[in-house]
Each structure stands twice: as C-alpha cells, then as structure tokens.
C-alpha positions in Angstrom: -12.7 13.6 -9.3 -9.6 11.2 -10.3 -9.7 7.7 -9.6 -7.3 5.4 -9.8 -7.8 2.7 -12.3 -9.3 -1.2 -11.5 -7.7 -3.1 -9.2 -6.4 -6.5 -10.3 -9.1 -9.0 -8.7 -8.0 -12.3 -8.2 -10.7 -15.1 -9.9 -14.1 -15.7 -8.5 -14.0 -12.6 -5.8 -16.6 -10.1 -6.6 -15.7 -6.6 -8.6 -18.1 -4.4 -7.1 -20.0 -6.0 -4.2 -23.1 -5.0 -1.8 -23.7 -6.8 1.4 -27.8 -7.1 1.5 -29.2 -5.0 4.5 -30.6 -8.2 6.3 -27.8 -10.5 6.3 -25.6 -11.2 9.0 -23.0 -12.1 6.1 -21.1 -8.4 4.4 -19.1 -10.2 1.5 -18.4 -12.7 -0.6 -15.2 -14.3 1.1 -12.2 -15.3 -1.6 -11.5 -19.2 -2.5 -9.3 -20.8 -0.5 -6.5 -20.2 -3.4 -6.4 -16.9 -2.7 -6.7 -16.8 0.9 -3.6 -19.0 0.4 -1.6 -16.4 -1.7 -2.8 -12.8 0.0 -1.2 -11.1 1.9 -4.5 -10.2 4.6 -7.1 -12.3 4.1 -9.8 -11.4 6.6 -12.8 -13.6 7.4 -16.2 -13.0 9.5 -14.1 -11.1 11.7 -16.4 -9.7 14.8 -15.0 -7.2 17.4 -16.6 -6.0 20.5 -16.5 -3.6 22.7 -15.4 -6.1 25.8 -16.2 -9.3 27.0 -19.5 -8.5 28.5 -22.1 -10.2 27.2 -23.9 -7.2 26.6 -20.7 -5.4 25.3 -22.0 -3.4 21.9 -20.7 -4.6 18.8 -17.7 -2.9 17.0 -17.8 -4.5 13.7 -19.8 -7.8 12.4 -19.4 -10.2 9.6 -16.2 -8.1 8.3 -14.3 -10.3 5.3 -12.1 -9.0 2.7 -8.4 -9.3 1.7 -5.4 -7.1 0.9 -3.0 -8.9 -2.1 0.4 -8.0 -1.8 1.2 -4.7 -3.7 -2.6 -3.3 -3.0 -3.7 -0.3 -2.0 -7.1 -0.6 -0.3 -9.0 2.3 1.5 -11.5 1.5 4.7 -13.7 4.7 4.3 -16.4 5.2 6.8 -17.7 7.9 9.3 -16.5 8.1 12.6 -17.6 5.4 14.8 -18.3 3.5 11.6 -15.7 0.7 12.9 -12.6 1.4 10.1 -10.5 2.0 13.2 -11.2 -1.0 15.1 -11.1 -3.1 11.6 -7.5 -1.8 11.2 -6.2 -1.8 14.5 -7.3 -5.6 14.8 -5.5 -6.1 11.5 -2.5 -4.5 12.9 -2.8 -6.9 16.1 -3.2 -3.8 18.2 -6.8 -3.7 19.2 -7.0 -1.5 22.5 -8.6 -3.1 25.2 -11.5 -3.3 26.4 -12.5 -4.2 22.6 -12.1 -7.7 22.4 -12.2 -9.9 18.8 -15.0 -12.3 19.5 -14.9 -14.4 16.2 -13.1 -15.0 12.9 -9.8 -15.1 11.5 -7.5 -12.7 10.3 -4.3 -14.3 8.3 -1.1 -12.1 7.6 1.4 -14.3 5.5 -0.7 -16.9 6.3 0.0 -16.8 9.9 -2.7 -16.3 12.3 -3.4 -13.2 14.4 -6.0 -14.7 16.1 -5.9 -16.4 19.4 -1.9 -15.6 18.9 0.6 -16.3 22.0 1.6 -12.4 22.8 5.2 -13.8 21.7 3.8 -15.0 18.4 1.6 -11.8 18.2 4.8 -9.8 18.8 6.9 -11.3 16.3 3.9 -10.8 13.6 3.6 -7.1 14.5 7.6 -6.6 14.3 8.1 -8.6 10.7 5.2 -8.0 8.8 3.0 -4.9 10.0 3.8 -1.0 10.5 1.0 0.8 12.0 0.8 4.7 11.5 -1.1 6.3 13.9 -1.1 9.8 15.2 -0.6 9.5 19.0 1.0 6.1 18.5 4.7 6.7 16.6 5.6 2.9 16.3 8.6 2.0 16.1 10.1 5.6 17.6 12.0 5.9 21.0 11.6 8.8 22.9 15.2 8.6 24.0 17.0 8.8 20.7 17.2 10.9 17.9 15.6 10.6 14.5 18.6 9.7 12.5 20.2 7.6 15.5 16.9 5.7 15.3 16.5 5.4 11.7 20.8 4.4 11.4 20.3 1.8 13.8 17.1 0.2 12.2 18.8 0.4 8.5 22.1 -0.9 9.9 20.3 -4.5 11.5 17.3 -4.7 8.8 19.8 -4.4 5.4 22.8 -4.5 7.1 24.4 -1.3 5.8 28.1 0.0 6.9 27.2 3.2 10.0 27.6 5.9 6.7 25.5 4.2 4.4 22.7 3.9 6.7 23.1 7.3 7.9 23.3 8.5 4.4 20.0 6.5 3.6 18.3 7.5 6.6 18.7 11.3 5.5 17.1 9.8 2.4 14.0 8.7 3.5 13.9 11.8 5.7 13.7 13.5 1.8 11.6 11.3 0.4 8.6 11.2 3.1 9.0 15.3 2.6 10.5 16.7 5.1 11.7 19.8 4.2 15.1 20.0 6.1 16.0 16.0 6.6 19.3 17.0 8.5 17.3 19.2 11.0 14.7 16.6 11.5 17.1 14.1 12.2 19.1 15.3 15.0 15.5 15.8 16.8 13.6 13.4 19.2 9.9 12.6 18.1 9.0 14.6 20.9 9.5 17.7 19.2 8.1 17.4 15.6 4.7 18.8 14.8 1.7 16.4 14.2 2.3 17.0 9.9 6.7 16.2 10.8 5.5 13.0 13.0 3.3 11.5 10.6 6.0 11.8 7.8 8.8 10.8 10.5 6.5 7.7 11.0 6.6 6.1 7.6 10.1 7.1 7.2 10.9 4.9 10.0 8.3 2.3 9.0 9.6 1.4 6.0 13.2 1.0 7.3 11.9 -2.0 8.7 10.8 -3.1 5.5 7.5 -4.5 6.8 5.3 -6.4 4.3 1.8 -3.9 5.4 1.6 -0.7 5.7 -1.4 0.5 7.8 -2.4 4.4 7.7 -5.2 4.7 10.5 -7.5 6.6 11.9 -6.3 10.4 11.8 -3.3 9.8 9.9 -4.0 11.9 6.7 -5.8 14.5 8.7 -2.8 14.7 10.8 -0.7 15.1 7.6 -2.3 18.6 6.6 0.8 20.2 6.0 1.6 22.5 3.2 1.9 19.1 0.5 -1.3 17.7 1.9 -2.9 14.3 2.8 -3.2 13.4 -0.8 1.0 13.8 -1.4 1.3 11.5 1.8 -0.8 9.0 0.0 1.2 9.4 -3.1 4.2 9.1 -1.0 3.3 5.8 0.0 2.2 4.3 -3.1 6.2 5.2 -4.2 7.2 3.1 -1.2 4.9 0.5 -2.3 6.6 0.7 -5.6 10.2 0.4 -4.0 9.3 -2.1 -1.2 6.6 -4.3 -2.6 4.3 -3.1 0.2 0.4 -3.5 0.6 -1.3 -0.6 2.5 -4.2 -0.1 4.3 -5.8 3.3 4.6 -8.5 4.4 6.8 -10.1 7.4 5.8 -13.2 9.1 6.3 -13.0 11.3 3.4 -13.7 9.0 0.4 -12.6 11.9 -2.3 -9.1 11.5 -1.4 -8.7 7.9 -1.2 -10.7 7.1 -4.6 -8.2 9.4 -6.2 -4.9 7.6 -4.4 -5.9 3.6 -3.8 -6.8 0.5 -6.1 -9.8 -0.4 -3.8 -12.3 0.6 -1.8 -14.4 -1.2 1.4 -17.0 1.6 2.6 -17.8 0.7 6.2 -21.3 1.6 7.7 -22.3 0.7 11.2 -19.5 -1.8 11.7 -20.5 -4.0 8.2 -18.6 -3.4 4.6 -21.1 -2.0 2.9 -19.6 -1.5 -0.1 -16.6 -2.7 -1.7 -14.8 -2.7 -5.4 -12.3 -0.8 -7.4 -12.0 2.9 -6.5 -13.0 3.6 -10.0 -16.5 1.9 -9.9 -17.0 3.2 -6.6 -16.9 6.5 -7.5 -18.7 5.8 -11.2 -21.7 3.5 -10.0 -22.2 3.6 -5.9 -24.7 1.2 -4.6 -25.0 1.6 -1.2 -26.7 5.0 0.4 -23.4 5.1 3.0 -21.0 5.4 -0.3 -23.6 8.0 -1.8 -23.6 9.9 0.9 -20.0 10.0 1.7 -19.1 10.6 -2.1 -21.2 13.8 -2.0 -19.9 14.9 0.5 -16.4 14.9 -0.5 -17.9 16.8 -3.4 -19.0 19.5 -1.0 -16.1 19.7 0.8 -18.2 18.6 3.8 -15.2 16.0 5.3 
C-alpha cells in the first residue's frame, strides 16, 4: 500500500500519538502558537446526541487541528463519530445532536456558541461541505453552468465569457466526462458519481479556505475513475487554491495512500493520530489495526 509522505508538524504537537484507554483526554492539544496560525484548531470538543441529560454521547475529548494546505483523513467505522466530528467542523451539525463543550476555531473565529448570522457567514467564506444528499451550494432551479457562471462572476469577478469558459473548466477538471452536457443540467438529474464531482466543482468556485469530504462522499464517487482519483482531484485543487481538506473515510487504505495525516476515530475518541505514513508502518491502537487489515482484505 502507498502512503503519502510525513506531514509537516508544527513544534511541540505529537508525530504519532495514542490517547490511553482510561483517560477522558484523546490528544495532546497544540500550543497556543499554533492554535493561533491553523487553520481548524479543535479542542475537547464533545457532541451529543440532544440536550437530554441522558442524551448518548457522540464524540468526547476530540482535539486536533488542520494547518492550512493539509490533507487530514477522520477514518473510523460507522457510528464511530467521524460524521458528527465533521459536520460540527463544518457548522452543520443536524439536530437533535447538540455540541455540549469545547471550541472549534476556523481562521480563528469561533464556531461555537456562534449567532446563526455569524455562523452563516463562517460556513459561506471559509467552509465547503461535500456530502452526498446535501449538494451545498447547488440550486435546484438553475443549471449547472448558470450556477457555476454566476458564483465565478461575484467570487473573482470575471467578465459572463470568462466565467463561463472557466466554469466548463472545472466541469473538466473534477472529471466529468462531457463538461458541456453536464452543465446545461440541474443537479437533479446527475447520478450520485456526476453529483459528487458537480459538488467540488462548485465548491471551489467559492474559493473557500476548507474543504470537507464527509461521510459517503468517496463511496458515492465509485465511478469508473474511482474514489481514490476524487481524492487526487482534490489534493490538485489544494495545490491551485491553497485549500485544507478534511476527509472522512471509513476505508483507511485509500486515505493513507491520498492524505498527509491521519486521526482514526473509535467510539467517539481519536484513537490514533499521525502522518499517514507511520500510520500505516507502525499502528498502535487495535481500531487502526483492525481497520488497516481490513483494507488489506478488501473487507471496506
């Protein structure tokens, strides 16, 4: 299996870290310098199912942070918690689930305890979420191309046949196969594989600073160029826009092969976390065992 090489790690966060099995805390959290300078920086973030007292827990003790440029994976099972993790990252946690303590900074600004206005504005400038189900950012009125003109025209401020001459583009370069096609359709009509591509395409018009691939998204991308292509796609986005991305995956194989680092989530707690390269080389925790063998099985 291919891995990607070390992450950069900023000083004094761990490499390759284990949260012990009877703590309440999951990882080292970074200095304040870098909580400063990253682009997430989540810390003893706790989500629960609602605000009932006896509401189960969704994820506990969860700390880690995204620097700008990253690619980081959130592997687990499902019902491990990577969704939830994400989708509170993303400002978009469904209710019931409810975040019941900790901070989570994008850009420095706090998600939160956010107004809904401030909450908006956060989701609009700095976060794209792509999630199958969920194509943010897409009307169902309007046509692919009409959509993706009108977001490059106000976002770079490109003349009506330069944005519609760069909206074909990123039709092309998320791999759609006929970009003009796609683009005189509504989002209605595209396959699962077409949406998921569509998604991004749009995404990055907005030139958001994170990326966020949840739950589903590379399994809805099983097209004939695959989930790992989609993951390569984005890291060539990253290249061109300077974005970080988030992945949430439950098949560790692809991921390790495709993103700097790696947080294995077991039971709502990061396990696990480190470069994707001594993930895969030295595992620690039984959860990242078990999930690397079974992407060597083919079990995912």
């Amino acid at each position: 299996m291919k891995a990607s090489l070390p992450a950069w790690r900023p000083a004094g966060v761990c490499a390759h870290s284990v949260a012990p099995s009877a703590s309440a805390d999951d990882e080292p959290v970074p200095s304040d310098r870098f909580r400063a300078t990253a682009l997430v920086d989540v810390r003893g973030l706790q989500i629960a199912g609602s605000t009932r007292t006896d509401a189960p827990v969704l994820a506990t003790g969860i700390s880690l942070s995204v620097a700008r440029g990253e690619v980081i994976a959130l592997v687990g099972v499902a019902g491990s918690g990577t969704r939830e993790i994400a989708l509170a990252i993303a400002g978009r946690l469904p209710a019931p689930a409810v975040i019941a303590a900790g901070s989570i900074l994008i850009d420095g600004q706090e998600v939160v305890g956010a107004s809904p206005r401030a909450l908006k504005r956060i989701r609009e400038s700095k976060i794209v979420l792509i999630s199958p189900g969920l194509p943010t950012g897409l009307s169902p009125g309007r046509t692919i191309g009409r959509q993706l003109t009108r977001t490059l025209r106000r976002q770079r401020g490109l003349s009506r046949t330069d944005a519609a001459r760069r909206a074909l583009e990123l039709l092309e370069q998320v791999g759609l196969p006929d970009p003009l096609a796609t683009s005189l359709l509504l989002w209605s009509q595209l396959d699962e594989a077409a949406l998921v591509r569509v998604s991004v395409a749009v995404g990055v018009s907005f030139q958001p600073d994170l990326l966020i691939l949840a739950e589903n998204a590379l399994a809805h991308a099983l097209d004939a160029a695959g989930p790992t292509d989609l993951l390569e796609l984005c890291r060539g986005f990253r290249r061109e826009f300077g974005l970080s991305i988030i992945v949430v995956s439950g098949d560790l194989g692809i991921v390790a092969a495709t993103c700097d680092r790696v947080a294995v989530v077991d039971a709502g707690r990061v396990v696990e976390q480190g470069s994707a390269a001594e993930i895969v080389s030295t595992p620690q925790h039984p959860r990242t065992r078990s999930l690397l063998e079974a992407a060597r099985t083919g079990r995912n």
